[in-house]
C-alpha positions as CSV (number, residue, x, y, z in Angstrom):
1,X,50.3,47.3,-43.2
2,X,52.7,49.6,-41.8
3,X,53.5,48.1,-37.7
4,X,53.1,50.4,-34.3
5,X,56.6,50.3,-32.7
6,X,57.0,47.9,-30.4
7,X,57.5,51.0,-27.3
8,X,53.6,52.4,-28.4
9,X,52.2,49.2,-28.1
10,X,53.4,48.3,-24.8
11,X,52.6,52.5,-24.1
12,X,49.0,51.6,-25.4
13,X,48.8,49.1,-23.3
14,X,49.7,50.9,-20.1
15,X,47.0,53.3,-21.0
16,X,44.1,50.5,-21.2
17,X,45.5,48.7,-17.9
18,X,45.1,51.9,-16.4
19,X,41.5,52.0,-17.7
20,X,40.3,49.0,-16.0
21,X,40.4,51.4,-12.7
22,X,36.7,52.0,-14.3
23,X,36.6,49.7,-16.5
24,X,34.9,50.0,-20.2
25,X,37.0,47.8,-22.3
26,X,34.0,46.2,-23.2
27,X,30.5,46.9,-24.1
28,X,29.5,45.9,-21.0
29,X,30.8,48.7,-19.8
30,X,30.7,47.2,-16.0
31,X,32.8,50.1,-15.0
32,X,34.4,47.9,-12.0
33,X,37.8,48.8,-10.5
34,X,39.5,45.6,-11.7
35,X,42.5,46.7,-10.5
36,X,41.7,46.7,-6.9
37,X,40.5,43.2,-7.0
38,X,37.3,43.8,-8.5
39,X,35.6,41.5,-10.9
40,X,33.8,42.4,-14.5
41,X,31.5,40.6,-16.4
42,X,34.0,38.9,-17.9
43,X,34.8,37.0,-14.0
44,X,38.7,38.6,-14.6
45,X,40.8,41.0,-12.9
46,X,44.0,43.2,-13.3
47,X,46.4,40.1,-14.8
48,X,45.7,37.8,-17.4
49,X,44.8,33.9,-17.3
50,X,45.8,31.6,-19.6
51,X,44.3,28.4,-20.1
52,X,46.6,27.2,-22.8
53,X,49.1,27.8,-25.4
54,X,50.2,25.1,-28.1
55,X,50.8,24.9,-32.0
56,X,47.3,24.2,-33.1
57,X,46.3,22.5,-36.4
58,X,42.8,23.0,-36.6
59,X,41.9,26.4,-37.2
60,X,41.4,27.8,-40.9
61,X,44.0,26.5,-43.9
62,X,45.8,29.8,-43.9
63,X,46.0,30.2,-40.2
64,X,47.3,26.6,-39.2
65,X,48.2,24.2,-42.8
66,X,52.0,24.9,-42.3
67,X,53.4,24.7,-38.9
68,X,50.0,25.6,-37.3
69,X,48.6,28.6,-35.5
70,X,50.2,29.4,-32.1
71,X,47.3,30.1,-30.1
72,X,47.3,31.3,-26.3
73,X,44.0,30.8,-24.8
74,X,42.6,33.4,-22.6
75,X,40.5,32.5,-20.0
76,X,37.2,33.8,-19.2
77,X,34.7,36.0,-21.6
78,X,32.9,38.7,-21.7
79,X,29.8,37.0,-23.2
80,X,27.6,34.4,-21.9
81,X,27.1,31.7,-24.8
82,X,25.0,29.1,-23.3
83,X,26.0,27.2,-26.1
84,X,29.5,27.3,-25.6
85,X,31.9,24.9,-26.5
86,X,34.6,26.2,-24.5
87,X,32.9,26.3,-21.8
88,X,35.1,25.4,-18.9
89,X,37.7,27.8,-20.0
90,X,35.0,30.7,-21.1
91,X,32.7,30.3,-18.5
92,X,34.0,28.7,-15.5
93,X,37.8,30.1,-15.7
94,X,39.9,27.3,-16.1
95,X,43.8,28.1,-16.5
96,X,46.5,29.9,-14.4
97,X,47.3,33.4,-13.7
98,X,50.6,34.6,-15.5
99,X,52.5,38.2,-15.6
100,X,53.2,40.4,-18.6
101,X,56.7,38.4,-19.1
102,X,55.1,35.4,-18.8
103,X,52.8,36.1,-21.8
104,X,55.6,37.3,-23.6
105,X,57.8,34.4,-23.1
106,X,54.9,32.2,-24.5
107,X,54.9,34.1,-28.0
108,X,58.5,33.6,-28.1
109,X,58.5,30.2,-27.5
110,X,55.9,29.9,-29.8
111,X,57.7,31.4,-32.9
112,X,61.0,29.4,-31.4
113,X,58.5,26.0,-32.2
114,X,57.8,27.1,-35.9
115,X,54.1,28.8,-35.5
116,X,52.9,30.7,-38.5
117,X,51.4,33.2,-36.1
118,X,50.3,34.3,-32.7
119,X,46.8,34.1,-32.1
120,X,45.1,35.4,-29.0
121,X,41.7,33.6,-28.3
122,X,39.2,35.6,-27.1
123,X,41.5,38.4,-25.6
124,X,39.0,41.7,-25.6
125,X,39.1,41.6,-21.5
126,X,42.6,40.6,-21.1
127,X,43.7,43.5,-23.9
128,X,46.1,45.7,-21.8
129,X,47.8,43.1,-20.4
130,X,48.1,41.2,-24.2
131,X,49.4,44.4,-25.9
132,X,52.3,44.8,-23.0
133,X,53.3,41.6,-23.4
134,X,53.1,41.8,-27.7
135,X,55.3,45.0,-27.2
136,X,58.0,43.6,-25.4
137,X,57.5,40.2,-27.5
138,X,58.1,42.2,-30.3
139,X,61.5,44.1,-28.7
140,X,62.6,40.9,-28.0
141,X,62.4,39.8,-31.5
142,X,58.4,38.2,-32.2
143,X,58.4,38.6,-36.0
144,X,54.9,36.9,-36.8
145,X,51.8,37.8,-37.8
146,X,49.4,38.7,-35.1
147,X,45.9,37.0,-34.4
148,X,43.4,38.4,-33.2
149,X,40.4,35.7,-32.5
150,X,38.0,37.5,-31.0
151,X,33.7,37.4,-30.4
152,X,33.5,40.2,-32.0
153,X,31.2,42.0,-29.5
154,X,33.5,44.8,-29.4
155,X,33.9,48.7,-29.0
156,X,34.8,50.5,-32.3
157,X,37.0,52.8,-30.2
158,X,39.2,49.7,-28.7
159,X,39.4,48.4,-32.1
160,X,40.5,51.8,-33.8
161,X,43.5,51.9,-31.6
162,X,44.6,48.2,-33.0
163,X,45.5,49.5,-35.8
164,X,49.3,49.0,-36.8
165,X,49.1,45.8,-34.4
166,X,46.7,43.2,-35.2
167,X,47.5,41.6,-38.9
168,X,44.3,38.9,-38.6
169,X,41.0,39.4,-37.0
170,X,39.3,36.1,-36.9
171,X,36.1,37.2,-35.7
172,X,32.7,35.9,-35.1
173,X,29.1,36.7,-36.4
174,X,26.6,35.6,-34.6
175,X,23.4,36.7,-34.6
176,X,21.3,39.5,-36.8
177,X,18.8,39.6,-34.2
178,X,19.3,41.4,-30.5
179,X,17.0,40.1,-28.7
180,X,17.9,36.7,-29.4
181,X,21.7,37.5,-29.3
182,X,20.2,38.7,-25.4
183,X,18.9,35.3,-24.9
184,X,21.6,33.2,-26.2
185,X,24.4,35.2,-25.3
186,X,23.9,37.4,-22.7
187,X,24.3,41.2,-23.8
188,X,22.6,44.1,-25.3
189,X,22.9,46.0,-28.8
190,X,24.9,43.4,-30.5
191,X,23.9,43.7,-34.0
192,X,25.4,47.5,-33.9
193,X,28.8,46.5,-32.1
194,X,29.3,43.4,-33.7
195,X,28.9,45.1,-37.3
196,X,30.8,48.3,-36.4
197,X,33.5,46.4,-35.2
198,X,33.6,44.6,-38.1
199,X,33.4,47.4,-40.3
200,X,36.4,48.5,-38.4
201,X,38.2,45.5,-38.8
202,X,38.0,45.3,-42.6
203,X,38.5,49.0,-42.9
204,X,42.3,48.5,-40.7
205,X,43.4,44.9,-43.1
206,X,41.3,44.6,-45.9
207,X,40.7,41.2,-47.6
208,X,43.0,38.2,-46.5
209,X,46.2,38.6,-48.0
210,X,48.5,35.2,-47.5
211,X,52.1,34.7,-48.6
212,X,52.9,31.9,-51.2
213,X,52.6,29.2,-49.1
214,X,49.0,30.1,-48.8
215,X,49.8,31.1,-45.1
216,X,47.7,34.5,-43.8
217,X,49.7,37.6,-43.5
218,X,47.1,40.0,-42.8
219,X,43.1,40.5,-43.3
220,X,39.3,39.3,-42.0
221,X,37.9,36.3,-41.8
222,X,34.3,35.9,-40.6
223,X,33.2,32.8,-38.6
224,X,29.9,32.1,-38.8
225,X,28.3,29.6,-36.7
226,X,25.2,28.2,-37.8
227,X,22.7,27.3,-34.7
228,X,19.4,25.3,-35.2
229,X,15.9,26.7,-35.9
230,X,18.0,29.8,-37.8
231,X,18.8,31.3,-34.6
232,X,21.9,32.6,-35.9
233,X,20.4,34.6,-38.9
234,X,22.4,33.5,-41.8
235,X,21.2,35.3,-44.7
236,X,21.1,39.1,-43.2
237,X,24.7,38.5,-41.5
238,X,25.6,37.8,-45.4
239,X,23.5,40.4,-46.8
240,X,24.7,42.8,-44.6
241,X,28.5,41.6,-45.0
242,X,28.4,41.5,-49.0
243,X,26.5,44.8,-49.1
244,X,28.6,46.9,-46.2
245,X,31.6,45.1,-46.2
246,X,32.9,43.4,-49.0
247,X,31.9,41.4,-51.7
248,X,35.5,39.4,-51.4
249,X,35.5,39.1,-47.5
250,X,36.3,35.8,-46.4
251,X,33.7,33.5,-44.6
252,X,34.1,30.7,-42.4
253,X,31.1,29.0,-42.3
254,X,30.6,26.3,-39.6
255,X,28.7,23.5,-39.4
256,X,30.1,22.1,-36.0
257,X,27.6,23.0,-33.4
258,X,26.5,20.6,-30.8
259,X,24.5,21.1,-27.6
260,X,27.0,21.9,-25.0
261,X,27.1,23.6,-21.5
262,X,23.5,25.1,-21.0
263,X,21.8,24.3,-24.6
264,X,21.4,20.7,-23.5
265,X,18.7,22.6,-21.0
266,X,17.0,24.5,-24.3
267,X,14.4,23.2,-26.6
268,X,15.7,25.0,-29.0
269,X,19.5,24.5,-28.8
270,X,19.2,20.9,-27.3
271,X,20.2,18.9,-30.5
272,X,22.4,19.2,-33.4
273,X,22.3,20.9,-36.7
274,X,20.2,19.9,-39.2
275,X,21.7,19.1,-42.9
276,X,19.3,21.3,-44.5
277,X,19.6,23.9,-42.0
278,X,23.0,23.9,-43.1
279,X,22.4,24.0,-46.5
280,X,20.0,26.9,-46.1
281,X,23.0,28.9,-44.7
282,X,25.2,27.5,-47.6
283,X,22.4,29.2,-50.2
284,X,22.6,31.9,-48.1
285,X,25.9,32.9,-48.3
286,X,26.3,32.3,-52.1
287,X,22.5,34.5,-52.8
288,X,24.7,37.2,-51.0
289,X,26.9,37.6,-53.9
290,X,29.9,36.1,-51.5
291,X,32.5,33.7,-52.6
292,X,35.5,33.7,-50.5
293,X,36.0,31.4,-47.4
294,X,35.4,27.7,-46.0
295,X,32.6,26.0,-45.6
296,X,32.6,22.9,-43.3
297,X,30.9,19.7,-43.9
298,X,27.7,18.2,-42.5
């Protein structure tokens, strides 16, 4: 994948700041003027908020099994999971405003600490000011592989202008049904963003390509999340990604979910998973014709 120059980045990234005078970064499409104080749907303004950044071990094999995944944690979201298990940092803000140079500093220090890559969690409403920070990261000498860890409730139009800078999309699918991606989640139409994105995505890296330490360089990969009573719609996610996408995508298929933040209030989201509603998701994904990926325990 040939890389934007570090100057169009941070030049892209002026132009989307500027943006969030009405702003549309998302499919919310709240059209506030975020940078007069103004809040989104996503509870953030004109400067990000970061609730973290660390070497983290537990993502994927190729994204953290060397000298783990350098992951800056954006705080705030611009969907309402009520089963969230971020919660504090998604939905109630937790973390501390920094500037442009601040962000920057953190992927060098990163990289300076032996990460394999930089990898922004859930950065879609803190875009303008991640890509100014990536293009001055990347003056200053930020080498690695990009991240881009995202909900994947997304514009086509924001993700078409990643191209050249994101190396990784580690995005989620998580429903094949809108009204119940309405319920759970908070927003509208996301069976047509969510796939388009995706579409996107693939279309921009292809299939994970990794180095010979097994270590991503540049691709998809698909987390899945697998919610009781099927509310997640396993097997048309994977039909849709086999038949659309790619046969050779790669899945991550998770078994972790537990009732946190507002499911504890739902009778359907109020317990864990089930084994054999796992292993209905597990058929699922090989019936599909897909191979490619990691699939948790139960």
């Amino acid at each position: 994948m040939r890389r934007l120059p570090p100057v169009k980045i941070i030049e892209l990234g002026e132009r989307l700041y500027q943006s969030m005078s009405c702003c549309r970064l998302c499919p919310m499409e709240c059209e506030v003027n975020r940078l007069e104080g103004e809040l989104g749907n996503c509870n953030s303004g004109a400067e990000a908020k970061v609730a973290s950044f660390n070497l983290h071990f537990g993502e994927e094999p190729p994204l953290s099994s060397g000298g783990g995944s350098g992951t800056i944690f954006l705080s705030n979201c611009s969907l309402f999971c009520k089963y969230c298990q971020n919660y504090p940092i998604s939905q109630y803000g937790t973390g501390s405003v920094v500037s442009n140079d601040e962000l920057k500093d953190m992927m060098l220090n990163l990289q300076k600490r032996g990460a394999d890559n930089i990898n922004f969690v859930t950065p879609d409403h803190m875009l303008p000011m991640i890509l100014t920070a990536l293009g001055k990261a990347r003056q200053e000498g930020l080498e690695l592989p990009i991240v881009y860890n995202c909900s994947g409730y997304a514009k086509v139009e924001i993700i078409q202008q990643l191209e050249g800078i994101i190396d990784i999309y580690l995005t989620d699918m998580r429903y094949n049904d809108d009204n119940l991606a309405r319920q759970y989640s908070g927003c509208d139409r996301y069976v047509f963003y969510n796939r388009s994105a995706v579409k996107e995505m693939f279309r921009q890296v292809g299939e994970l390509k990794t180095d010979d330490r097994e270590l991503a360089l540049s691709g998809v990969i698909v987390r899945h999340l697998v919610l009781p009573n099927n509310i997640s719609g396993s097997a048309g996610i994977f039909k849709f990604l086999a038949e659309e996408v790619s046969p050779d995508i790669y899945i991550s298929l998770m078994s972790q979910y537990f009732p946190a933040y507002k499911a504890v209030e739902d009778d359907y989201l109020n317990r864990r998973l089930k084994r054999d509603e796992f292993k209905e998701a597990v058929d699922a994904f090989y019936n599909a014709g897909l191979k490619n990926g990691y699939i948790q325990r139960i």
